[in-house]
C-alpha positions as CSV (number, residue, x, y, z in Angstrom):
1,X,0.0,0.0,0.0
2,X,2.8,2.4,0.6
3,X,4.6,1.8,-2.5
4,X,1.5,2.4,-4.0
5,X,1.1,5.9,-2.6
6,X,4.8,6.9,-3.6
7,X,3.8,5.7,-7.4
8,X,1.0,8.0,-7.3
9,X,2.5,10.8,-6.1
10,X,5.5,10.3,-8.6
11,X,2.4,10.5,-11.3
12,X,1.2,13.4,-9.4
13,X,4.4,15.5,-9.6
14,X,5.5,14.2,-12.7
15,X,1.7,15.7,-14.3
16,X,1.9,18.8,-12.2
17,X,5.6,19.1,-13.6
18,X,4.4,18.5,-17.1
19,X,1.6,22.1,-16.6
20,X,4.7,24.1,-14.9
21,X,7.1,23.1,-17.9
22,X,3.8,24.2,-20.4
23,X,3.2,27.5,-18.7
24,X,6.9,28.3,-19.0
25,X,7.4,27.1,-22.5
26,X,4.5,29.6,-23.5
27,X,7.0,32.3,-21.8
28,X,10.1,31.3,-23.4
29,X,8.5,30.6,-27.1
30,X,6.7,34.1,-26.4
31,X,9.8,36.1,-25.4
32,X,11.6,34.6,-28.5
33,X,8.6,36.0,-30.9
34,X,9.3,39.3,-29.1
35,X,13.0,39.3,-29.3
36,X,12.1,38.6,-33.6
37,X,9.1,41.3,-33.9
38,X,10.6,44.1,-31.8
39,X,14.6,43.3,-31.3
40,X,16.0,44.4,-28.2
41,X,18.4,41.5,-27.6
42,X,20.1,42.2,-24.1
43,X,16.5,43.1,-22.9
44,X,15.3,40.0,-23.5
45,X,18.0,37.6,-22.6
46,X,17.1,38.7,-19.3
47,X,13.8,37.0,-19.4
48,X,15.2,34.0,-22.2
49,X,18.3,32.7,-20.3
50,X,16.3,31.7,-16.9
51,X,13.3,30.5,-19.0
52,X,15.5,27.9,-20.5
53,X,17.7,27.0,-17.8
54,X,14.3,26.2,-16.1
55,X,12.8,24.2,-19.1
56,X,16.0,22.3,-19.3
57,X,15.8,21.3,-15.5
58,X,12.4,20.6,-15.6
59,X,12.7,18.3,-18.8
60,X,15.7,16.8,-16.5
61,X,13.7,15.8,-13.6
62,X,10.5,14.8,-15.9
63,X,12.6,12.4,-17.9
64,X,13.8,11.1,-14.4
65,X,10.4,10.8,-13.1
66,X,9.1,9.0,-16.5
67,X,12.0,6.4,-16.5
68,X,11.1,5.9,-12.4
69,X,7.7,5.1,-13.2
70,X,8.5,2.6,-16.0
71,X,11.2,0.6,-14.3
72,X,8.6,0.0,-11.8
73,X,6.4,-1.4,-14.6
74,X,3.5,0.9,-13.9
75,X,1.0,1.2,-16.3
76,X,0.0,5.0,-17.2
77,X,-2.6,4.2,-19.7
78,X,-4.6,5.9,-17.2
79,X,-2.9,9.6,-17.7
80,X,-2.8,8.6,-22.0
81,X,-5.7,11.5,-22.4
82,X,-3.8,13.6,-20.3
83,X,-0.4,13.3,-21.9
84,X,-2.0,13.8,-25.2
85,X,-3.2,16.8,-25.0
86,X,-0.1,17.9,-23.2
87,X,1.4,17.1,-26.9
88,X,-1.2,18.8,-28.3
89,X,-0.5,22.4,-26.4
90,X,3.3,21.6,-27.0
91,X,2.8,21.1,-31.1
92,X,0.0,23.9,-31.3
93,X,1.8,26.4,-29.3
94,X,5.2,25.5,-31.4
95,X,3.5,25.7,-34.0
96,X,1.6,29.5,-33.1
97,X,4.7,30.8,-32.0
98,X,6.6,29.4,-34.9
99,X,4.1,31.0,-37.5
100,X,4.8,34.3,-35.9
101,X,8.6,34.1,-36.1
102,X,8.7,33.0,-39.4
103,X,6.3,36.3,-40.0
104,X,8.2,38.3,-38.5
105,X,11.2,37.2,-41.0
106,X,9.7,38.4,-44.2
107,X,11.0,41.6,-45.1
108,X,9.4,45.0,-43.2
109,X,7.7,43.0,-41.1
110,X,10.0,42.9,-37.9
111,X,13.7,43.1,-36.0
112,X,14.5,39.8,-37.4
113,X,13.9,41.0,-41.2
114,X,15.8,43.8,-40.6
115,X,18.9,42.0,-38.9
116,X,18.4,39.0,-41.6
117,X,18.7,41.7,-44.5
118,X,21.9,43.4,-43.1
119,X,23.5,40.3,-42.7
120,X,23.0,39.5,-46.1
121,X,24.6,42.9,-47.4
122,X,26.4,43.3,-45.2
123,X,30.3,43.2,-46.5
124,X,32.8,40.9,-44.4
125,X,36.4,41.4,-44.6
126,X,38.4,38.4,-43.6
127,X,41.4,38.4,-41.0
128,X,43.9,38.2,-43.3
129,X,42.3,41.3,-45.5
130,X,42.8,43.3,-42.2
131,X,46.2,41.9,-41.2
132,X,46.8,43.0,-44.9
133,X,45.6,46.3,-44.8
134,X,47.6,46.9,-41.1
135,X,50.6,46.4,-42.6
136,X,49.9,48.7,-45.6
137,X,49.2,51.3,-43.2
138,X,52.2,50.4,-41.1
139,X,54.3,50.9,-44.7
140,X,52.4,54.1,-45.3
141,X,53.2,55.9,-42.5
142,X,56.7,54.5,-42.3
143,X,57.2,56.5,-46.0
């Protein structure tokens, strides 16, 4: 019976974990699609960088939880609805979220246009052009 319990409150965590990680993934995907539409990179790291770390631990101790649960053969046909729709809010905010990016790449239309054109025109001189042109200078002013 008390083996029981600790199985069910593994299931318990492990579906309350599985809401947490949702409600943060909707932050982090939406404070990406902000960085895109509107820029502001160092403004948005601040709010980014935890977000992730937090995913990333949480996806940590969910996998742990999941493989728990399995060794000790438990069925969870029982949380199958549940862990269906989970995927469902994962794939259709990805997908939202995703849609707005990709929107926000087509020219005028955001940051990310804007920083996706001037990378394309954007003339790069490689190091040894610039060691080159140092030691023309160098000569130059030598003379």
């Amino acid at each position: 019976m008390d083996e029981n319990k600790s199985v069910l409150r593994k299931k318990q965590i492990k579906n309350i974990l599985v809401v947490v990680l949702l409600v943060i993934y909707v932050f982090f995907i939406y404070q990406v699609w902000e960085l895109c539409q509107y820029g502001g990179l160092y403004s948005h790291l601040i709010r980014i960088v935890p977000a992730l770390c937090i995913l990333l631990v949480g996806l940590v101790i969910w996998i742990f939880l999941r493989f728990n649960l399995l060794k000790n053969n438990e069925k969870h046909s029982s949380n199958r609805y549940f862990s269906l729709l989970t995927l469902i809010g994962f794939i259709s905010i990805t997908l939202f979220f995703g849609g707005k990016i990709v929107y926000s790449a087509i020219p005028y239309n955001g940051a990310l246009s804007w920083k996706l054109d001037e990378f394309c025109r954007k003339k790069r001189f490689h190091l040894l052009t610039i060691i080159y042109m140092k030691m023309a200078w160098k000569v130059y002013l030598q003379n």
